[in-house]
C-alpha positions as CSV (number, residue, x, y, z in Angstrom):
1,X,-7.6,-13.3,13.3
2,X,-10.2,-14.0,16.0
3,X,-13.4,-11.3,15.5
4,X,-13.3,-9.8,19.1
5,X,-9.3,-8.6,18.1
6,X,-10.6,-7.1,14.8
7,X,-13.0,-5.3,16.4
8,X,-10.6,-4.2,18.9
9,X,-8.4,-2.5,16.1
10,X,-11.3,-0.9,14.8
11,X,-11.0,0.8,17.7
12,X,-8.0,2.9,17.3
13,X,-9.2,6.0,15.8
14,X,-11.5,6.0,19.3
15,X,-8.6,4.4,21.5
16,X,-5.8,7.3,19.7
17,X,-7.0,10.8,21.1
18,X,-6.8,9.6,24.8
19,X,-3.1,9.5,24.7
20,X,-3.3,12.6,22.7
21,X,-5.0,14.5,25.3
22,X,-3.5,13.2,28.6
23,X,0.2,13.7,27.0
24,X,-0.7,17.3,25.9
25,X,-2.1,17.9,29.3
26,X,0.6,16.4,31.1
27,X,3.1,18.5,28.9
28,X,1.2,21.6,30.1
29,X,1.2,20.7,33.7
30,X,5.1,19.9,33.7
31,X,5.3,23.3,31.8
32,X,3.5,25.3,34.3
33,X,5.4,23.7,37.4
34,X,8.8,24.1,36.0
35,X,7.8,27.5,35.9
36,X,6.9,27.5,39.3
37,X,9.2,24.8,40.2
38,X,7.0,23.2,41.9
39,X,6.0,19.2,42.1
40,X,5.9,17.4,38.8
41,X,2.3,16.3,37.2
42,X,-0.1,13.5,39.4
43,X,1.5,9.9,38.7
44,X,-1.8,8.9,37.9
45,X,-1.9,11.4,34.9
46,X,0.9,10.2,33.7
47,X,0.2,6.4,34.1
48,X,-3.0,7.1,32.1
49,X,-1.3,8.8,29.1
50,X,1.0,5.5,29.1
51,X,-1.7,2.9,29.8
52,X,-3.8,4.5,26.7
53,X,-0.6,5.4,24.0
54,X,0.5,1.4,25.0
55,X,-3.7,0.9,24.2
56,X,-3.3,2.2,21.2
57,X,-0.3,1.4,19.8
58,X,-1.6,-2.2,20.0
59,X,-5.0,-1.4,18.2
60,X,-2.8,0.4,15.8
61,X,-1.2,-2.7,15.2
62,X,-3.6,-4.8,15.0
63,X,-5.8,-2.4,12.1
64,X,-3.0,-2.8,10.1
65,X,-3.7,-6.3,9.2
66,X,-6.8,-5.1,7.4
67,X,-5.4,-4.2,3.5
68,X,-7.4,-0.8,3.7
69,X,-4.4,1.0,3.4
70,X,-0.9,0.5,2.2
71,X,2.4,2.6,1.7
72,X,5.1,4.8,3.0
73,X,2.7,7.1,5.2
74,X,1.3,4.6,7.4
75,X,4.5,2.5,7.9
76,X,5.8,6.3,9.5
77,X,2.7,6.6,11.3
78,X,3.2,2.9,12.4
79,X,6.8,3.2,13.7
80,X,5.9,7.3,15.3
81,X,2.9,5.9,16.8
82,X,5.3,3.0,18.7
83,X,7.6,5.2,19.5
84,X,5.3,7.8,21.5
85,X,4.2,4.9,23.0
86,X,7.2,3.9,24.6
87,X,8.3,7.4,25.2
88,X,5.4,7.5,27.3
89,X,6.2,4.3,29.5
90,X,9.4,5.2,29.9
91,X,8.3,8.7,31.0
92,X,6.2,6.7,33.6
93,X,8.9,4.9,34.6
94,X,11.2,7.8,35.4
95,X,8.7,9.7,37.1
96,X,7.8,7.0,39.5
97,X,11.6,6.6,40.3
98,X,12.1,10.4,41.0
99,X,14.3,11.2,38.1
100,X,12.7,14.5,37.4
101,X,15.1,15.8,34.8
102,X,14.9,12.5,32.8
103,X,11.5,12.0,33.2
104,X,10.9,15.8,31.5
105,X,12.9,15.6,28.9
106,X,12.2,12.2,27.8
107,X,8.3,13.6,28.3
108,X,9.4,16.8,26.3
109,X,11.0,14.3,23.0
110,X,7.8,12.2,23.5
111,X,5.6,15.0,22.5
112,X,7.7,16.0,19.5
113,X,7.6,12.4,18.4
114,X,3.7,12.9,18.8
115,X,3.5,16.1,16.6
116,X,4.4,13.7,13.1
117,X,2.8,10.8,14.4
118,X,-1.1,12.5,14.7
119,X,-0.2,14.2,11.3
120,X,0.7,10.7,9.3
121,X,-2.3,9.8,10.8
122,X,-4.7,12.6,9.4
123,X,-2.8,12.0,6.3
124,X,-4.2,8.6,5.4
125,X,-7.8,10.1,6.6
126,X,-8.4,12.9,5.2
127,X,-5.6,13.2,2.6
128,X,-2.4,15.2,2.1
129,X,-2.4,18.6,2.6
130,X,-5.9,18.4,4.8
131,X,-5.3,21.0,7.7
132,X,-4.0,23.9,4.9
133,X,-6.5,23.3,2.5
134,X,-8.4,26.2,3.1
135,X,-5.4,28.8,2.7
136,X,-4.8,27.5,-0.7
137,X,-6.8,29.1,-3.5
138,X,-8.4,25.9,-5.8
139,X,-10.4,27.1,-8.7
140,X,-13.8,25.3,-8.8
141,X,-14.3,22.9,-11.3
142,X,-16.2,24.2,-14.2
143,X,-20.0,23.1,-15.2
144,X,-20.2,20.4,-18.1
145,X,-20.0,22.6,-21.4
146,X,-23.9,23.0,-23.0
147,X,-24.5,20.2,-25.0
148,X,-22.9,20.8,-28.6
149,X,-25.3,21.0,-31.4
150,X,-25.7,17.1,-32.7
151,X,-23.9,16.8,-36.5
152,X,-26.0,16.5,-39.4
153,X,-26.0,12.8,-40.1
154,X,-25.0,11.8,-36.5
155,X,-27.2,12.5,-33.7
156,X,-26.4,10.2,-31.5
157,X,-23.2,11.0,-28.6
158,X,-21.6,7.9,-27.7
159,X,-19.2,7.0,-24.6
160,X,-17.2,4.8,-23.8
161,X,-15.6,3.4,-20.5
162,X,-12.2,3.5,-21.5
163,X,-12.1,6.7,-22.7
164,X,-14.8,8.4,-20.7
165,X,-15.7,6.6,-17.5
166,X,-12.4,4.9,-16.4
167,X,-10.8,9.0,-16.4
168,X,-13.6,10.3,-14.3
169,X,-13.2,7.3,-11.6
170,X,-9.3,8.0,-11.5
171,X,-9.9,11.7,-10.8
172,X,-12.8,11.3,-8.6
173,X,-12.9,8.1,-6.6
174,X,-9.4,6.0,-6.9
175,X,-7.8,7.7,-4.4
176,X,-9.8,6.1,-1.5
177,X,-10.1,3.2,-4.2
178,X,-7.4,2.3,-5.9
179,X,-4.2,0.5,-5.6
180,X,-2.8,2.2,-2.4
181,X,-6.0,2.6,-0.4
182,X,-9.0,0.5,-0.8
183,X,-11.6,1.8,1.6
184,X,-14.1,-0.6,2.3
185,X,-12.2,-3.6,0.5
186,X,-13.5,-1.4,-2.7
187,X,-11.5,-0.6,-5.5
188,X,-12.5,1.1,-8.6
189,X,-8.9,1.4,-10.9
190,X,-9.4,-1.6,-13.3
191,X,-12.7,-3.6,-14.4
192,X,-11.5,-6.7,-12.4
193,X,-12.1,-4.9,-9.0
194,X,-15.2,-3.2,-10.3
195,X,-17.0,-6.0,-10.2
196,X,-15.8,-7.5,-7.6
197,X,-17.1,-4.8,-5.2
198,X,-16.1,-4.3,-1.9
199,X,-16.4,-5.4,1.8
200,X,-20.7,-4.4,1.7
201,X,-21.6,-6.2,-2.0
202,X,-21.3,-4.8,-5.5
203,X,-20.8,-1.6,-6.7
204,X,-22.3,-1.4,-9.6
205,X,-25.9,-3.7,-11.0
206,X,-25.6,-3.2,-14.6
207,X,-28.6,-1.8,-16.5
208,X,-30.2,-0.8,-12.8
209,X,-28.3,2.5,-12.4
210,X,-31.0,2.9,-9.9
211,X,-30.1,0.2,-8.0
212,X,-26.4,0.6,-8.3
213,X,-24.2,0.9,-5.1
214,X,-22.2,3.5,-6.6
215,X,-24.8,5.6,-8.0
216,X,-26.9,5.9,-4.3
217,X,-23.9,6.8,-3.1
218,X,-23.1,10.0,-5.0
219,X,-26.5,10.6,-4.9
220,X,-26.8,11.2,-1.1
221,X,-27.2,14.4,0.8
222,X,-23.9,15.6,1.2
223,X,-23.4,15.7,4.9
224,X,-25.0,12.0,4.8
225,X,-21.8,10.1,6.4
226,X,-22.2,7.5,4.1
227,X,-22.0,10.3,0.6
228,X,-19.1,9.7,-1.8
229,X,-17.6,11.1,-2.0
230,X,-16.7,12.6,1.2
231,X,-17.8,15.6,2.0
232,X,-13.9,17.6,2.1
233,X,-12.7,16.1,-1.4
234,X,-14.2,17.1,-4.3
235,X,-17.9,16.5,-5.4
236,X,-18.6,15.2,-9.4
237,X,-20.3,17.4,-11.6
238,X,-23.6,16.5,-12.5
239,X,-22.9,15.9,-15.8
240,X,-20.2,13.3,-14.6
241,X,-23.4,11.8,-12.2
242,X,-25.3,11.3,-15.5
243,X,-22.6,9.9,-17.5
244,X,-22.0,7.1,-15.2
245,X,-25.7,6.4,-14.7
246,X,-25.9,6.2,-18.9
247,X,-22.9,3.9,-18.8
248,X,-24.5,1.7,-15.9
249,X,-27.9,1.9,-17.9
250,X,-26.3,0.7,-20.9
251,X,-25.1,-2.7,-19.0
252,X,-22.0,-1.0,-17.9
253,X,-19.6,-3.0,-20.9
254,X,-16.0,-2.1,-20.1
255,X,-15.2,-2.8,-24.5
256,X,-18.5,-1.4,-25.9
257,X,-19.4,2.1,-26.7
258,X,-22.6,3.6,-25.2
259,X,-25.0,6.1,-26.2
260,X,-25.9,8.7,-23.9
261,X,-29.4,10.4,-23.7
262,X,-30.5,13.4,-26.1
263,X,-29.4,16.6,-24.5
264,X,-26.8,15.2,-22.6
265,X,-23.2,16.6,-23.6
266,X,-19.9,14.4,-22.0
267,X,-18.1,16.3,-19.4
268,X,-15.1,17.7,-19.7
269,X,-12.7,14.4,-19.0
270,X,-11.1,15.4,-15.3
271,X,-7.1,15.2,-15.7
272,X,-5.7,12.0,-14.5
273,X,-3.4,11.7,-11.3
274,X,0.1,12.2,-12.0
275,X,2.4,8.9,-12.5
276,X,4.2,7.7,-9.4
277,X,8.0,8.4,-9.7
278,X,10.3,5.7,-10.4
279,X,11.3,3.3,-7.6
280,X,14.2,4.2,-5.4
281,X,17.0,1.7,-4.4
282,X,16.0,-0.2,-1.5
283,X,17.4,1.3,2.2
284,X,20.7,0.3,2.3
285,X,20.1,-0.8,5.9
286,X,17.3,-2.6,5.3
287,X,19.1,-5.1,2.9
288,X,21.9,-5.4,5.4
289,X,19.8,-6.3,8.3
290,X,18.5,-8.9,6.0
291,X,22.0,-10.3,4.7
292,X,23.2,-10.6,8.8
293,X,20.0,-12.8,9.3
294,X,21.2,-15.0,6.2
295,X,17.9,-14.0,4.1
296,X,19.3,-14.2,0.4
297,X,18.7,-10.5,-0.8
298,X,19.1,-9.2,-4.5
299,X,18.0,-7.1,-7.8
300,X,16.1,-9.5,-9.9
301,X,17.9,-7.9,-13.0
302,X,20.8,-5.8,-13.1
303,X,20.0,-1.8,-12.8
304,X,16.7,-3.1,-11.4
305,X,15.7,-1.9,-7.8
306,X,13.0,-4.9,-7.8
307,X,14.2,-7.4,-5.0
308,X,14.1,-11.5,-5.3
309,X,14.2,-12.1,-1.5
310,X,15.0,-15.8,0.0
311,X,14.5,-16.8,3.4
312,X,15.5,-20.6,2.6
313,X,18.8,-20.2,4.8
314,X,17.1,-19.1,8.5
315,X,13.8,-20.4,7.4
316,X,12.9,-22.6,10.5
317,X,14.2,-19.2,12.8
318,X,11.7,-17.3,10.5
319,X,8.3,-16.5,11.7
320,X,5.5,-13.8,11.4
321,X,7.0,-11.2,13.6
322,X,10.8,-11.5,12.3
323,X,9.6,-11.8,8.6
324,X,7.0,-8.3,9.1
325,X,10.4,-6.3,10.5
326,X,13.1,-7.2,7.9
327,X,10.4,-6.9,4.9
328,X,8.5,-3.7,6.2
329,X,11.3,-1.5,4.9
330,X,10.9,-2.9,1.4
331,X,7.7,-3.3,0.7
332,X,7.6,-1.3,-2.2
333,X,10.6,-3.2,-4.3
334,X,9.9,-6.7,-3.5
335,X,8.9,-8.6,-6.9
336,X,10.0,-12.5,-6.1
337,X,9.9,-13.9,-2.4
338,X,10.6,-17.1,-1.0
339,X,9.4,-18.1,2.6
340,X,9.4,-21.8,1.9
341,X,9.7,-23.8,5.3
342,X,9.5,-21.0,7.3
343,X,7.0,-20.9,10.7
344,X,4.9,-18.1,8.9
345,X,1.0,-18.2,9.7
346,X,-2.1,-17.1,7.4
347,X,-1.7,-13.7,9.8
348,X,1.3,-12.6,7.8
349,X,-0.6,-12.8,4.4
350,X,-1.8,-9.1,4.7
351,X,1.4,-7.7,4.7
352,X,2.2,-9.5,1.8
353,X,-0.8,-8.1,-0.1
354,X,0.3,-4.5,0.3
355,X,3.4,-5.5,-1.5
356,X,2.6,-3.4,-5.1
357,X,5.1,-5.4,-7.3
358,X,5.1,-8.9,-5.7
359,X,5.0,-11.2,-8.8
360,X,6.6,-14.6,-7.2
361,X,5.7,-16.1,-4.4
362,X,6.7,-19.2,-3.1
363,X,5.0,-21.1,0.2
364,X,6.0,-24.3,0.1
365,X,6.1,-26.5,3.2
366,X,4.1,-23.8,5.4
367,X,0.7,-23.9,7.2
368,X,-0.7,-21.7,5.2
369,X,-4.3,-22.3,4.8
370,X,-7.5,-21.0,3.2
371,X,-7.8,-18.0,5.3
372,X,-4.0,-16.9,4.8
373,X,-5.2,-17.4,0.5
374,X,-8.2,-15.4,0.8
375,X,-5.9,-12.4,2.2
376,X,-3.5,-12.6,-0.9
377,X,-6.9,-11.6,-3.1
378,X,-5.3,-8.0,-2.5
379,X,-1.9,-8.8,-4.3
380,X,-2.5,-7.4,-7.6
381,X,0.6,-8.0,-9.6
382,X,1.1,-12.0,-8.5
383,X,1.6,-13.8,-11.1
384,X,3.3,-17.2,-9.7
385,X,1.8,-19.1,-7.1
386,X,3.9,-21.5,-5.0
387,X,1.4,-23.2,-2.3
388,X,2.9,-27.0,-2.5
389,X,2.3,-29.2,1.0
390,X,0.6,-26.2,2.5
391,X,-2.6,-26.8,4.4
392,X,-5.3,-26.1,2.0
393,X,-8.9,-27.3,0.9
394,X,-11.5,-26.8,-1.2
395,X,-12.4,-23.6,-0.2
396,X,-9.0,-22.0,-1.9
397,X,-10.9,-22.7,-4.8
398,X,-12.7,-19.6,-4.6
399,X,-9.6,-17.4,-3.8
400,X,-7.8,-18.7,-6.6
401,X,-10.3,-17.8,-9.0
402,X,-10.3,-14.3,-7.5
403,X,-6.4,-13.4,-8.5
404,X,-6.9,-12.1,-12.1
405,X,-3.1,-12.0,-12.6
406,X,-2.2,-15.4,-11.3
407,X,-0.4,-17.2,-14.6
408,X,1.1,-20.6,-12.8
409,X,0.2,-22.3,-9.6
410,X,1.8,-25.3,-8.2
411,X,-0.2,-27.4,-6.0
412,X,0.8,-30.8,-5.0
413,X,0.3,-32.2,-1.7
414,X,-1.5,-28.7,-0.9
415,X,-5.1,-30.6,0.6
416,X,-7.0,-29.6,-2.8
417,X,-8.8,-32.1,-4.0
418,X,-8.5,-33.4,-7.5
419,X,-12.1,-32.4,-8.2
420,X,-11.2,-28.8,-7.3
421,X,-8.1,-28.9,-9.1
422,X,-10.2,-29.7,-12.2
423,X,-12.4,-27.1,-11.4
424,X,-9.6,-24.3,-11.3
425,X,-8.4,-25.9,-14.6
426,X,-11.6,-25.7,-16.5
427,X,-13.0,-21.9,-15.2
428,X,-9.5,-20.3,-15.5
429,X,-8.1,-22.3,-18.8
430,X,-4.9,-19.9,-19.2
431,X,-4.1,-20.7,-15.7
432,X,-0.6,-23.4,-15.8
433,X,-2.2,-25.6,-12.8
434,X,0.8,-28.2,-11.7
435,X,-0.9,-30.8,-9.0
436,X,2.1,-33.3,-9.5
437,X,-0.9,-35.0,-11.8
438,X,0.0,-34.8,-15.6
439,X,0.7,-38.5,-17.1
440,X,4.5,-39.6,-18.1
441,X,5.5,-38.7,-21.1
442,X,5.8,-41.6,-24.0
443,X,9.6,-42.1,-24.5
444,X,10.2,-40.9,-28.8
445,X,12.4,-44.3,-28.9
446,X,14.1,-46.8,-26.7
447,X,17.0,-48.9,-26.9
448,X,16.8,-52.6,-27.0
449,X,16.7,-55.4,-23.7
450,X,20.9,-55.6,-23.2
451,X,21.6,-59.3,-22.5
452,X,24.9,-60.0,-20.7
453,X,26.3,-63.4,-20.8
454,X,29.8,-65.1,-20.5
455,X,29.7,-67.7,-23.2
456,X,31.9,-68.2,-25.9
457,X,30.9,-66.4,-29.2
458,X,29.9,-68.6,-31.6
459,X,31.5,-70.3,-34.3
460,X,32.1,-67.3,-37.2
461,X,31.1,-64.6,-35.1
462,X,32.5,-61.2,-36.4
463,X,36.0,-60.7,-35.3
464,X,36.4,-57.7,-33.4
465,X,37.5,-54.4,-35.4
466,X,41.1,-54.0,-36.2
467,X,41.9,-51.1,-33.9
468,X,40.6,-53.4,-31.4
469,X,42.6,-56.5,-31.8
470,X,45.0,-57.5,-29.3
471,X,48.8,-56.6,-29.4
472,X,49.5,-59.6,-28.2
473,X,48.7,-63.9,-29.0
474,X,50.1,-65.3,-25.6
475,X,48.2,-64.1,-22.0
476,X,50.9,-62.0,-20.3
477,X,49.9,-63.6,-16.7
478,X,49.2,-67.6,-17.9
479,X,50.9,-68.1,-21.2
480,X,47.9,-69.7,-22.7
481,X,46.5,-68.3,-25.7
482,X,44.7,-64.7,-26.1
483,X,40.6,-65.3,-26.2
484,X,40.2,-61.8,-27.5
485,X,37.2,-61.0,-25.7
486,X,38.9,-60.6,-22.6
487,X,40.8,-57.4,-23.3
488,X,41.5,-54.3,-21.6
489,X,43.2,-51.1,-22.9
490,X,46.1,-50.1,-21.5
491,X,48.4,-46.4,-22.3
492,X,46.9,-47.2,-25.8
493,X,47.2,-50.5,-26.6
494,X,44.6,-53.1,-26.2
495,X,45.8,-56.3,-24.3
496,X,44.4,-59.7,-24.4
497,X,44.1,-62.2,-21.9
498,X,42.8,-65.8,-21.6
499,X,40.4,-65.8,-19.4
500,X,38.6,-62.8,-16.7
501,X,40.9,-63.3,-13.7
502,X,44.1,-62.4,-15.9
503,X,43.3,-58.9,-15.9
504,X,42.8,-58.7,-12.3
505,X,46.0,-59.9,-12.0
506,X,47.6,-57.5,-14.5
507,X,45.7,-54.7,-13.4
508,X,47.7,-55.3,-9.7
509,X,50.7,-54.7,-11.4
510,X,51.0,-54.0,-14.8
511,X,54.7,-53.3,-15.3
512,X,55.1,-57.0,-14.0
513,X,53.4,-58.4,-16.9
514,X,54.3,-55.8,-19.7
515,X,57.7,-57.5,-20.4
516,X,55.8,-60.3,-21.1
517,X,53.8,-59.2,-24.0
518,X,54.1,-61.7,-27.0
């Protein structure tokens, strides 16, 4: 995606309060002259509240190539969003052709459709539940207990990331940084992403707490825009602070114990986020929608509501914009997909990314090329790879290395070079690579040269077996004597003939000949 259009969907959290504004303002206007039925709201209100919902509808669009955030709540905001968007052309259109009751009503069901579509929004800012917040009584977390009197014998109070640290990051930071939301191309829910950082660097400099992204961070002043957390979710305890600075300070080992510093207790371990429910069945709508465009559609195991999905049928009438509407609906229960030979760019790997239990993937025979592989870094669960004559280089390298899932990847003809094949192959040995390279196998045995001739056998050969020996001494089409080589088996009786154009003969009509049998 071109920078200028990147930066112009960064500008939808700008662009989406114009529309807001001029549609409630129109709204008011209509109110207030239906009251005094007077004439409808300025034309050039309205056009503005249409020109800026249409502006930012398409920045909305074009944010959500970025794999910030993922799920149910901003594919509603998404399609809400659209649809006040076009409510608020067509309202334009009406009013300019003097349809005053149309035009109100359809102005009037625009600004419902706007009430969910600014609250989906806030939603995936600020969090569920944001606006009532304050009614709601929340008990404040409690201080760290005082530090417990060391045991005789054992001083020392150890940590550890799995059991202390990786608890406190679920309940603190994951959801901005985790698998649903990654803020800042920064997650924090496994060790893998940790350090990886995000979109400005690493988070974390082990043994330099100091130094440490995510350490300056907490650290801020609080209304510093650039404090995590933010300043409406809730703040770590200091103890918490300290145990992730002694965990950072101790070379931040995701296996190893740590110690933490005399007089320092370990906080109380904040309560993990509640599992998500099980998956649903897919819409039933969506997978019909699929099924009349020919895309192959169903559970990859029976009671399963994981999809295999296979766009091999339509695949050449398949690009970006049709593949994004028939898999938007089923994001969440694709595991195995197939968009081999279909007209899909590197534009459509983002949405793919966002797909939380993608597994298979297959490419093959698409232009897919290092900037489409660099956006599949965000698909967490793939574990097959199929990127065979794609357009490829060296640079996937990198990517590749960067999908601690991957298990098997199948590259031939995909524009890696061999030295970057061997490359993948020696930093990620468990990786199955298959560059159409490995040697042929050596055959276990093989049968000897056949040599076909038509001479006579030699004097003493072995006469053939005894089931095999003709029924009959004369030839049944010359008279001449049987050689017994030239035999045939007919309705279960082997036949001999003198030479090899008998048989042709016989074979034209073998009753003829039958009678003849001596």
């Amino acid at each position: 995606m071109p920078a200028w259009l990147e930066v112009f969907g960064r500008l939808h959290p700008l662009l989406l309060h114009l529309p807001v504004g001029l549609l409630v303002g129109v709204g008011v206007l209509e109110l207030v002259a239906a009251g005094r039925r007077s004439a409808p709201a300025p034309r050039l209100l309205v056009g503005l509240a249409a020109l800026t919902a249409v502006f930012s509808a398409a920045s909305g669009l074009i944010l959500h190539e970025e794999p910030d955030y993922t799920g149910d709540t901003l594919l509603w905001h998404e399609r809400l969003g659209i649809a006040v968007a076009v409510g608020s052309v067509l309202s334009l259109l009406l009013h300019a052709a003097g349809r005053q009751t149309a035009y109100r009503l359809t102005l009037a069901a625009t600004l419902i459709l706007l009430i969910p579509a600014s609250h989906k929004g806030a939603t995936m800012t600020h969090g569920e539940g944001f606006i009532t917040a304050p009614l709601r009584e929340e008990p404040e977390p409690a201080e760290p207990p005082a530090p417990a009197a060391p045991e005789a014998g054992n001083p020392v109070v150890r940590a550890s990331y799995e059991a202390h640290v990786a608890p406190l990051l679920a309940a603190r930071c994951n959801s901005c940084h985790g698998e649903k939301k990654k803020k800042g191309g920064l997650r924090l829910d496994t060790p893998e992403f940790i350090l990886q950082g995000g979109r400005g660097g690493d988070a974390l400099v082990a043994g330099a707490p100091d130094e440490s992204e995510l350490i300056l961070r907490l650290l801020l002043p609080l209304d510093d825009e650039d404090h995590m957390p933010p300043e409406h979710k809730k703040q770590p305890l200091a103890g918490e602070i300290e145990l992730l600075q002694a965990w950072i300070a101790a070379g931040a080992s995701f296996e190893q114990d740590f110690e933490l510093a005399p007089g320092l207790a370990l906080p109380a371990t904040p309560a993990a986020p509640a599992p998500e429910p099980e998956l649903a069945a897919a819409p039933a709508a969506a997978l019909d929608a699929l099924r009349d465009r020919l895309v192959h559609v169903q559970p990859v195991a029976q009671g399963s509501h994981e999809l295999w999905v296979d766009f091999a049928a339509p695949a050449s009438a398949m690009g970006d914009a049709e593949v994004k509407e028939l898999l938007a609906p089923i994001t969440e229960h694709v595991a195995e997909l197939s968009l081999s030979r279909t007209t899909i760019s590197d534009a459509m790997m983002s949405n793919l990314a966002k797909m939380p239990r993608l597994r298979r993937l297959d490419l093959r025979s698409t232009a897919i090329g290092d900037a489409g592989l660099d956006k599949l870094r965000g698909a967490d669960a793939l574990e097959e790879l199929v990127l065979v004559q794609t357009k490829l280089s060296d640079a996937a390298l990198a990517s590749l290395l960067d999908m601690p899932e991957l298990k098997k990847v199948w590259l031939w003809q995909s524009g890696m070079s061999p030295e970057a094949v061997a490359q993948l192959r020696a930093e990620r040995p468990a990786l199955r690579v298959d560059a159409g390279d490995a040697a042929a196998a050596a055959p276990l045995d093989a049968e000897g040269e056949l040599v076909f001739t038509s001479d006579a056998p030699p004097p003493g050969a072995a006469a053939p077996p005894a089931g095999l020996a003709p029924v009959n001494a004369i030839c049944p089409v010359s008279g001449n004597p049987v050689n017994p080589k030239y035999s045939v088996v007919f309705d279960g009786r082997v036949i001999g003939f003198c030479c090899p154009n008998c048989p042709k003969d016989f074979w034209a009509d073998p009753e003829k000949f039958l009678a003849g049998l001596k």
